[in-house]
C-alpha positions as CSV (number, residue, x, y, z in Angstrom):
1,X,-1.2,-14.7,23.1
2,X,-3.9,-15.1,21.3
3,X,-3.5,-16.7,17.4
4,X,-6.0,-14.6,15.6
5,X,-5.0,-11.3,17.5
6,X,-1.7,-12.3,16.4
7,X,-2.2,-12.6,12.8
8,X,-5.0,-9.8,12.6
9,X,-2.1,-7.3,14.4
10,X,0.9,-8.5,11.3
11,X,-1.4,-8.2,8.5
12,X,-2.6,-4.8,9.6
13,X,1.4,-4.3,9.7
14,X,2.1,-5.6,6.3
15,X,-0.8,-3.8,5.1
16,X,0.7,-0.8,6.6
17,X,4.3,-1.0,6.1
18,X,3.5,-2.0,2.4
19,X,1.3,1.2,1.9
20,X,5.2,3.0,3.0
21,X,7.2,1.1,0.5
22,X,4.5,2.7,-2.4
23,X,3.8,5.7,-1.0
24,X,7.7,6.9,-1.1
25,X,8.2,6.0,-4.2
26,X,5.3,6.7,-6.3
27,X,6.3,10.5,-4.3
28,X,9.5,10.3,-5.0
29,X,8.5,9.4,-8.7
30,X,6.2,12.0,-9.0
31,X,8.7,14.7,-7.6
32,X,11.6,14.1,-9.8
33,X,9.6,14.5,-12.8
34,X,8.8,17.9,-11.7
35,X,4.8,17.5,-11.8
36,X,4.0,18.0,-8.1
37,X,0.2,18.8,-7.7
38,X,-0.5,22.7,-8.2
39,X,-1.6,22.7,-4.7
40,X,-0.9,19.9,-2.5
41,X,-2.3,19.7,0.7
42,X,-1.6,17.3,4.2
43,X,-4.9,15.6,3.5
44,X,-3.9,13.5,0.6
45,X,-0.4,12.9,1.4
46,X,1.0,13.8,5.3
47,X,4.1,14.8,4.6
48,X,3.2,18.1,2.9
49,X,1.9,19.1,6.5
50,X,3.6,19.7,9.9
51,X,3.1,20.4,13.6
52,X,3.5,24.0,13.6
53,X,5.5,25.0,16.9
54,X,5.3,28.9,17.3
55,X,3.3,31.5,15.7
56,X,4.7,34.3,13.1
57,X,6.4,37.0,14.8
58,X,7.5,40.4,12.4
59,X,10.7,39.2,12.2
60,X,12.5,37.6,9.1
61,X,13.3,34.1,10.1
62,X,16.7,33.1,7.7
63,X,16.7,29.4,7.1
64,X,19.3,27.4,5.7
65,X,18.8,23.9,3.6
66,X,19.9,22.1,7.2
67,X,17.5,24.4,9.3
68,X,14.5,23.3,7.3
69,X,15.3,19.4,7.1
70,X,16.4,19.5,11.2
71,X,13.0,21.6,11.3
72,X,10.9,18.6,9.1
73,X,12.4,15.9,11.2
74,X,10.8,17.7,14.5
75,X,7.4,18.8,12.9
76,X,6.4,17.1,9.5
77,X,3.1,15.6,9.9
78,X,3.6,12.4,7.6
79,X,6.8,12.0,10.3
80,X,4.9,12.2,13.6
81,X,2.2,9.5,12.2
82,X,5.3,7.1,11.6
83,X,6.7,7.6,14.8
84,X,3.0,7.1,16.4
85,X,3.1,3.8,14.5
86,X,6.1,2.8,15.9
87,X,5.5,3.5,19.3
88,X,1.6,1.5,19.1
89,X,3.6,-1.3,18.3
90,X,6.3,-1.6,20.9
91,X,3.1,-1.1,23.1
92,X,2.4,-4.3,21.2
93,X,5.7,-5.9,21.4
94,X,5.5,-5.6,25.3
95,X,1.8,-6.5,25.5
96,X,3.3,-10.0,24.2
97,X,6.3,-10.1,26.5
98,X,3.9,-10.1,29.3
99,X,2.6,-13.7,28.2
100,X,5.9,-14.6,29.2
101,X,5.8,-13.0,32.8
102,X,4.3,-14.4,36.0
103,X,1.1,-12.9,37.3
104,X,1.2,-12.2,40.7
105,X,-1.8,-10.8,42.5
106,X,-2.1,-9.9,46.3
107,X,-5.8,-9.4,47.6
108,X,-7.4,-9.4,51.1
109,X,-9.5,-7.8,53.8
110,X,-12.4,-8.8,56.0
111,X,-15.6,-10.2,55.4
112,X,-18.4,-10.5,57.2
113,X,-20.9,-13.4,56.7
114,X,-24.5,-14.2,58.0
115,X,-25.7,-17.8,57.4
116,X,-29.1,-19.5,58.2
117,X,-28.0,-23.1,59.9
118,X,-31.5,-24.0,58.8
119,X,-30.7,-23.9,55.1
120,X,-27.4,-26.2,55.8
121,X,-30.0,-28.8,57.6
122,X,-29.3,-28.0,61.4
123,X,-33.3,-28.3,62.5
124,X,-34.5,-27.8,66.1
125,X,-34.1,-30.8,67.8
126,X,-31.3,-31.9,65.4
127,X,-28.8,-31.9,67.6
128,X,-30.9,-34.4,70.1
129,X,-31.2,-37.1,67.1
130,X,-27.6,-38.1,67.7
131,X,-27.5,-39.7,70.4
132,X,-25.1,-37.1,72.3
133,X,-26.0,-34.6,75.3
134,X,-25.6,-31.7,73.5
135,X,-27.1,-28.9,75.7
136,X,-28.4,-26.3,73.6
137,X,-29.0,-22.9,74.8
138,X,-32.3,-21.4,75.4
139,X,-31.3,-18.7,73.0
140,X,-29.7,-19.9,70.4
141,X,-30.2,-18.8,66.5
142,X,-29.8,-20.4,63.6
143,X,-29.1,-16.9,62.3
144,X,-25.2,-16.8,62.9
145,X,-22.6,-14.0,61.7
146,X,-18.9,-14.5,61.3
147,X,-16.0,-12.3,60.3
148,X,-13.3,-13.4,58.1
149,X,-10.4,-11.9,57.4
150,X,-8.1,-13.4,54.8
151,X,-5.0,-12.3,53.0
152,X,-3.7,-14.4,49.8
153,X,-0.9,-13.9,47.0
154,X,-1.8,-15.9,43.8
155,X,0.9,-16.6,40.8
156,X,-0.3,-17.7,37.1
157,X,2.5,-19.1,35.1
158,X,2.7,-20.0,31.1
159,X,5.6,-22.3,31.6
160,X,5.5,-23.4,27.6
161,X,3.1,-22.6,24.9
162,X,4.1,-22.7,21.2
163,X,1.4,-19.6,20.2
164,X,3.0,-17.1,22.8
165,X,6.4,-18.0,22.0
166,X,5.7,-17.8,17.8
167,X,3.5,-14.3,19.2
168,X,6.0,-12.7,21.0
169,X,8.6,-13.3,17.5
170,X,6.2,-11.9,15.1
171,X,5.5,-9.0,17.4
172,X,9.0,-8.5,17.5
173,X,9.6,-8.6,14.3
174,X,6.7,-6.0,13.8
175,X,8.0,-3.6,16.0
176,X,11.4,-3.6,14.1
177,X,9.5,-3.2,10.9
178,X,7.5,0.1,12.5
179,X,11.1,1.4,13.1
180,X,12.5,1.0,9.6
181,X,9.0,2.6,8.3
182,X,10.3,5.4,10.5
183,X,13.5,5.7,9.1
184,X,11.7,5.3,5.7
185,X,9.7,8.4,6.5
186,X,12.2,10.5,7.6
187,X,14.4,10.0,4.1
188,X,11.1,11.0,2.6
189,X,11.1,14.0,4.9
190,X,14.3,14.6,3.8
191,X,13.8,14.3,0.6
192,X,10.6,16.4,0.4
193,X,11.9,19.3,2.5
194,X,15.2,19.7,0.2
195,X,13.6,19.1,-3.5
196,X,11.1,22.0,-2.0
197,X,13.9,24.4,-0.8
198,X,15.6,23.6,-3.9
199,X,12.5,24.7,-5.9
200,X,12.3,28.4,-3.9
201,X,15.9,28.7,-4.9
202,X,14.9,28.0,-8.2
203,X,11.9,30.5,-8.3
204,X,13.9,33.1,-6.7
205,X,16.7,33.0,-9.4
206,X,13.5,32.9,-12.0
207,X,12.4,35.9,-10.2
208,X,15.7,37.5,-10.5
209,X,16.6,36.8,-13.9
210,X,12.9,38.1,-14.7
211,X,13.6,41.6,-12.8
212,X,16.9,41.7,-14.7
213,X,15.5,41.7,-18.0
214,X,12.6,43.8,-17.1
215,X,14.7,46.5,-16.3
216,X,16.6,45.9,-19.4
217,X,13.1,45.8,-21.4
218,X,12.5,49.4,-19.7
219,X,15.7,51.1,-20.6
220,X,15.3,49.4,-24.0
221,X,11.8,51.2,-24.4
222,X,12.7,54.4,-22.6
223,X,15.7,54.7,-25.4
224,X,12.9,53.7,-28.4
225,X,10.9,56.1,-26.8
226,X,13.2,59.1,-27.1
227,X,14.9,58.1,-30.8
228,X,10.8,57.8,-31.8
229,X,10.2,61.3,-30.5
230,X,13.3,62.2,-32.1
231,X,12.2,60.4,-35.7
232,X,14.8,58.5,-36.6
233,X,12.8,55.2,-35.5
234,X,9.1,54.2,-36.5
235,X,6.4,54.2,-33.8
236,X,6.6,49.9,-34.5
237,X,9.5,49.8,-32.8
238,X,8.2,51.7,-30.0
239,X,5.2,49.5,-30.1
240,X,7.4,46.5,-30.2
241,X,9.4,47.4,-27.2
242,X,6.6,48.1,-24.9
243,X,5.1,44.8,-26.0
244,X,8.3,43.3,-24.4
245,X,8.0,45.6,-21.3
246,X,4.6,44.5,-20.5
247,X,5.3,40.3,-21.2
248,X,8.5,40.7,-19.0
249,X,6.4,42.7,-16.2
250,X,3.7,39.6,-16.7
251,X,7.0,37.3,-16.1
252,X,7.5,38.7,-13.2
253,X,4.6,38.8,-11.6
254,X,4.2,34.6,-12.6
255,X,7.8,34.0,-11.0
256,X,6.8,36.4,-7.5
257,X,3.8,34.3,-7.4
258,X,5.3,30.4,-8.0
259,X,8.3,31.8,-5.2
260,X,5.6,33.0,-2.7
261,X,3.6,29.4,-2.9
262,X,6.6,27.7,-3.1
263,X,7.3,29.0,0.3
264,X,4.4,28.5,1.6
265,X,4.5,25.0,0.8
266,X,8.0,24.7,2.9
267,X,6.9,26.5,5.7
268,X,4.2,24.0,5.4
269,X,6.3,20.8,5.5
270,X,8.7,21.9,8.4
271,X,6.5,23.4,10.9
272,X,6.7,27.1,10.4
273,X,3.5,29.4,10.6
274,X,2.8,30.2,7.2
275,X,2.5,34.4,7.7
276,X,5.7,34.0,9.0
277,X,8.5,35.8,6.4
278,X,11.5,33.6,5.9
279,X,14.7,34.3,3.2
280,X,16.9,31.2,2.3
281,X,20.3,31.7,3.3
282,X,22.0,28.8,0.8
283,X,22.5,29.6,-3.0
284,X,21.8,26.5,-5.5
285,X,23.8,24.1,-5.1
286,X,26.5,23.1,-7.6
287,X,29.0,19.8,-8.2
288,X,29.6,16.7,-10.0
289,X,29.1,13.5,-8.4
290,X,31.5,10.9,-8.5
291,X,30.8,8.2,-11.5
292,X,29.6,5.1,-9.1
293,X,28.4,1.8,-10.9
294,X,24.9,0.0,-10.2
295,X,26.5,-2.5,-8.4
296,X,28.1,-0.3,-6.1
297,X,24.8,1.8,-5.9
298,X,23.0,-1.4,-5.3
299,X,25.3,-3.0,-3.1
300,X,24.6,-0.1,-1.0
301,X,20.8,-0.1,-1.2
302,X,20.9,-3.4,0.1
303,X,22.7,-2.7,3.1
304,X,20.9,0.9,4.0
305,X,17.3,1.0,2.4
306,X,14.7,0.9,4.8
307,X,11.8,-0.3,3.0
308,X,13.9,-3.3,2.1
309,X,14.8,-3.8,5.5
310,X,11.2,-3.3,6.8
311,X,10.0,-6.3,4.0
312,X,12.6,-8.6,5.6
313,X,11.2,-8.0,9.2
314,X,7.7,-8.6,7.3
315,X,9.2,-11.7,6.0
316,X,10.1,-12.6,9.8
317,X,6.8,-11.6,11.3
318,X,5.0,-14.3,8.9
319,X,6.9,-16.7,9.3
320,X,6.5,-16.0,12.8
321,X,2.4,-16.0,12.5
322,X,3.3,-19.1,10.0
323,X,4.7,-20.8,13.6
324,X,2.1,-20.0,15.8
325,X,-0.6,-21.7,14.0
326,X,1.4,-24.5,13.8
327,X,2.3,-24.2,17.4
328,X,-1.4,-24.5,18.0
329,X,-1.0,-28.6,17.7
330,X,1.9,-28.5,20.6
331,X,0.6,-29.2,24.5
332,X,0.3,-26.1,27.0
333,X,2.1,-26.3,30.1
334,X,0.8,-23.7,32.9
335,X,1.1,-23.3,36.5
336,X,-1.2,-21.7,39.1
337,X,-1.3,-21.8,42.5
338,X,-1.9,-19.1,45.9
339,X,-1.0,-19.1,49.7
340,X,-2.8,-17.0,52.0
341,X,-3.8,-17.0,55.6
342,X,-7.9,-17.1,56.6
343,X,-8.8,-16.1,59.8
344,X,-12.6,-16.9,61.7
345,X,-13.8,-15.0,64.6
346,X,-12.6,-16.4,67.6
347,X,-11.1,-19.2,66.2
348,X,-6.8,-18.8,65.4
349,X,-5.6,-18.1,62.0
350,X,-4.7,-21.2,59.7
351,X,-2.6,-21.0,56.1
352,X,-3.9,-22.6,52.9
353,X,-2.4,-22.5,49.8
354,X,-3.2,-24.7,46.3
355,X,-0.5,-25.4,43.6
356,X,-2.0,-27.0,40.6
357,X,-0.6,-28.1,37.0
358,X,-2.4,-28.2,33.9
359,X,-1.5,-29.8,31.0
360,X,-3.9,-28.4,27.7
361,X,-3.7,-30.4,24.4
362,X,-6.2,-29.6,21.5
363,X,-8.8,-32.4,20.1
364,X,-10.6,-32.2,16.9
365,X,-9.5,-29.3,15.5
366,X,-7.5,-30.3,12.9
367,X,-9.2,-28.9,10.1
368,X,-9.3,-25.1,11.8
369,X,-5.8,-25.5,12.3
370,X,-4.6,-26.9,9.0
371,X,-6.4,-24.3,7.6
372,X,-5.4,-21.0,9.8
373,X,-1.8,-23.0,9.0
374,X,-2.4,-23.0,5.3
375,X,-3.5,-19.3,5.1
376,X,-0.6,-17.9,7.2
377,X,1.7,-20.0,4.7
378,X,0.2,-18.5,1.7
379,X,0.7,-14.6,3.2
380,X,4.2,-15.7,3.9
381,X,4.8,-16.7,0.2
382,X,3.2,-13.5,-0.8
383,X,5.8,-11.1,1.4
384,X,8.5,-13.3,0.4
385,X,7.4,-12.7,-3.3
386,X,7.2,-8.9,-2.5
387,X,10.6,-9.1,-1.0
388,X,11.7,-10.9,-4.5
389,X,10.4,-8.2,-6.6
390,X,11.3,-5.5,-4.2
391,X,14.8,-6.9,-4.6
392,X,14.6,-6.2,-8.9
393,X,13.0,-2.7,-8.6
394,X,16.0,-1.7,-6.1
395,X,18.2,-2.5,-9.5
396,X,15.9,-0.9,-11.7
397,X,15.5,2.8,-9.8
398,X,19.2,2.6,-9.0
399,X,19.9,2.3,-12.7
400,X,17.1,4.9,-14.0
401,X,18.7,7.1,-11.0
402,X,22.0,6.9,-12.4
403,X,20.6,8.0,-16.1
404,X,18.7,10.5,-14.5
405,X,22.1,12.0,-13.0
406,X,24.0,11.7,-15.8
407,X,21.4,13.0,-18.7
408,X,20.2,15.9,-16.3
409,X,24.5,16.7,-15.9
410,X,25.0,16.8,-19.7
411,X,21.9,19.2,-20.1
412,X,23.3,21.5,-17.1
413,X,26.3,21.7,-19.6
414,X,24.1,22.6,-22.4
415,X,22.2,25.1,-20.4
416,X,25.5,27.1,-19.1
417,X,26.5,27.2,-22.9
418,X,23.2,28.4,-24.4
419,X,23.0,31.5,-21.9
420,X,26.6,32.5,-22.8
421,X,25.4,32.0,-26.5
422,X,22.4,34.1,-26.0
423,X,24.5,36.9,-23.7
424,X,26.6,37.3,-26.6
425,X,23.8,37.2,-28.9
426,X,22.1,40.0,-27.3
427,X,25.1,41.8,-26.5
428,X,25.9,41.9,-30.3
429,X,22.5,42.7,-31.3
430,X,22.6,45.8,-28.9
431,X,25.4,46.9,-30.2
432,X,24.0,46.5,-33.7
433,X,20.6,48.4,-33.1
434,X,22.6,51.3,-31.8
435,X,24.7,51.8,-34.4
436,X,21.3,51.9,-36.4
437,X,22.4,49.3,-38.4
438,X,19.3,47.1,-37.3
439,X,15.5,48.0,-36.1
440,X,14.8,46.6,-32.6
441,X,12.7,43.4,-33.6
442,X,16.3,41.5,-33.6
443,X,16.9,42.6,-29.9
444,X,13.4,41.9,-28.3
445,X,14.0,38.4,-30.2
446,X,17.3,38.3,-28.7
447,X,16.0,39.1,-25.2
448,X,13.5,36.2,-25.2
449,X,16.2,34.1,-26.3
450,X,18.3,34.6,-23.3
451,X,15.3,34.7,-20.9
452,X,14.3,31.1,-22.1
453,X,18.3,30.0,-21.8
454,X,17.8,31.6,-18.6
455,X,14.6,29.9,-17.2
456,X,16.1,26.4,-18.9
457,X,19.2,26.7,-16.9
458,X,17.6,27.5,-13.8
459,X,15.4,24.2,-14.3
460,X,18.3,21.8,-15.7
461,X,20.3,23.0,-12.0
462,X,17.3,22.0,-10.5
463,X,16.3,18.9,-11.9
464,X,19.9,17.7,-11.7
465,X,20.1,18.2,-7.8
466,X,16.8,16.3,-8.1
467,X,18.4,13.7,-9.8
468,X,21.3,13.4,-6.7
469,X,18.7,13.4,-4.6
470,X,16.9,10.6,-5.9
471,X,20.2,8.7,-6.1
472,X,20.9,9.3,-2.5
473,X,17.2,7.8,-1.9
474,X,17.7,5.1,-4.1
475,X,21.1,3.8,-2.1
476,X,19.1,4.4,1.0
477,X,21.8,6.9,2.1
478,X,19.9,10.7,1.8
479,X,19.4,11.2,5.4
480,X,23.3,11.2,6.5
481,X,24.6,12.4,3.1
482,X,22.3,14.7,1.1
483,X,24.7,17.4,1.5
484,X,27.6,15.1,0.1
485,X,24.9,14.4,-3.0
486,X,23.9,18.0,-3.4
487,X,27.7,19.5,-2.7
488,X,26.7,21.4,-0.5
């Protein structure tokens, strides 16, 4: 194999399987602080796109949270380029096993051949100069034709070279590192599907709660109405209530919209036709987590993250490259060699065959391949220092992640208590205002009150199952158990 194709082919890998171990992360990053781009799109990042796999029909399609991440795994775009990737690279991987192999090549067939016996020196009257009765022919040419029919088998053997053997390691180490950039993908599918189903079931409980207190708004106004018409209330309160009506309706129509995009975006991501209508099937899911340490959580990474296992397979495939420059030094051993059987017109068949060693040892190249040597140790040192700081930034999201549970827990907590608080609130204010004890300006403050405590504990649910998610991420673990995370 060939030293420079070698090292070109692992840095396009490291540059590739690098661009991975930043690209989930800065996602996953940007997706637990809930500030996704209004409208993200497959062209900057592939896995908000899919393969779609059957048009819309007029049927309502109900799809559960493990429907739409078994549908992402089949169809998401940012998927299907990972598992391109991994496939060019076995294609690699066995491109360099066949350095290994024997080339064996059969070829034969006739011939036919027309020489001139004056161009080889045979003159007229030649054959008289030696001093032999040689009776030649009245007739004869030196224009003469001959047939030849040959058959041969050939055979090309590398019996050692260090390059191929340093080659076909770093293209197997490659070729593992395309799979665990798989694997890496399809957590982020994972991820990416769920925190988006999440969100619909979030909007759809914004829309609810919205419609809810809209049709509380309107029997609130229609009862202002008649006690205005009646005059035992002023025409502000009137004024006041519609106000409310008319922000609530305006609520309403914002929550509708953010559910319909949302959607969208998920039909997006697993591969269903947009125009298709879909409902979700799963409520939001609700559970404490069990208290696990950062060791634990780490301990686990370790063992199950991909993009740490893909950096060690990097680690391998330059040390690898780091070999096969220095392999360049070593003597190459080969063998080639053919049998076959030539036949001439008229005369019987004979066999011939060659067998010949060669023995290859580079002169006066030192400097190219001290320095080829020196650069391949210096990318080495750089993955390993990668793999180093990969190692510390494992620790520091599994740590953050663990906050991030915890703090978005307690504000769950807060967020149950504040709507019973404001449900009360509003209960008693009702009350009040019908008794005539109080004008209306109380209760449409009261009614705001509970729709924020509303809209709050919608988000704080969630951001929290955000939070398990990106702790099942962290450990490496959210393909197999984001239902054990979410408690689903």
């Amino acid at each position: 194999m060939d030293v420079k194709k070698v090292r070109h082919f692992a840095l396009r890998r490291l540059g590739a399987v690098v661009f991975f171990a930043f690209f989930e992360f800065a996602c996953a990053g940007v997706i637990a602080s809930g500030q996704e781009s209004p409208n993200p799109s497959s062209t900057a990042n592939p896995f908000y796109g899919s393969v779609t796999a059957h048009p819309a029909t007029n049927d309502v399609l109900k799809l559960s949270l493990d429907d739409a991440v078994r549908r992402g795994l089949g169809s998401n775009l940012g998927l299907k380029e990972a598992e391109s990737g991994e496939k060019i690279y076995q294609g690699e991987k066995n491109i360099a096993l066949q350095q290994f192999l024997p080339t064996v090549k059969a070829s034969g067939g006739p011939g036919v051949y027309q020489f001139n016996l004056e161009a080889f020196g045979f003159r007229p009257g030649f054959f008289g100069t030696t001093g032999a009765p040689v009776p030649i022919p009245a007739d004869f040419s030196f224009i003469t034709k001959t047939t030849l029919t040959q058959g041969r088998v050939s055979l090309d053997q590398t019996l050692f070279s260090g390059p191929v053997i340093a080659g076909w390691k770093a293209a197997g180490a490659a070729a593992r590192s395309a799979y665990f950039a798989k694997m890496s993908a399809r957590g982020e599918v994972v991820q990416q599907v769920a925190t988006v189903y999440l969100r619909c079931i979030a909007d759809a409980s914004n829309v609810d709660n919205a419609i809810a207190l809209e049709a509380q708004d309107k029997v609130l106004l229609d009862q202002t109405h008649e006690s205005h018409l009646a005059g035992t209330v002023a025409n502000l309160d009137e004024l006041r209530a519609r106000v409310q009506l008319q922000d609530q309706q305006q609520q309403v129509i914002a929550a509708k919209n953010a559910l319909e995009k949302d959607l969208i975006l998920l039909k997006r991501e697993i591969g269903i036709d947009p125009g298709q209508q879909i409902t979700l099937t799963d409520p939001a899911p609700y559970s404490d987590l069990a208290a696990q340490t950062p060791e634990e959580v780490r301990a686990t990474a370790y063992k199950n993250r991909q993009d740490y296992q893909n950096l060690q397979n990097q680690v391998e495939e330059n040390k690898a490259i780091h070999a096969a420059y220095r392999a360049q030094r070593w003597p190459t051993l080969s063998f080639n060699g053919y049998y076959g059987v030539d036949k001439v017109s008229g005369v019987p068949s004979r066999g011939v065959f060659a067998a010949m060693g060669s023995l290859k040892m580079p002169l006066f190249r030192e400097a190219s391949l001290r320095g080829q040597t020196d650069a391949a140790a210096a990318q080495l040192a750089a993955v390993n220092a990668q793999l180093d700081d990969l190692r510390g930034r494992i620790d520091e999201q599994v740590r953050s992640a663990l906050l991030d549970v915890d703090a978005t827990a307690k504000l769950v907590g807060v967020a149950r208590s504040n709507v019973d608080l404001a449900t009360q609130a509003l209960s008693d204010e009702t009350d009040r205002v019908t008794a005539g004890v109080d004008d209306n300006l109380a209760l449409v403050t009261a009614q705001a009150r509970l729709a924020a405590a509303q809209t709050n504990y919608v988000q704080s649910m969630y951001q929290f199952n955000l939070a398990k998610l990106g702790l099942a991420r962290a450990a490496g673990v959210i393909e197999l158990q984001y239902r054990d995370y979410l408690g689903h």
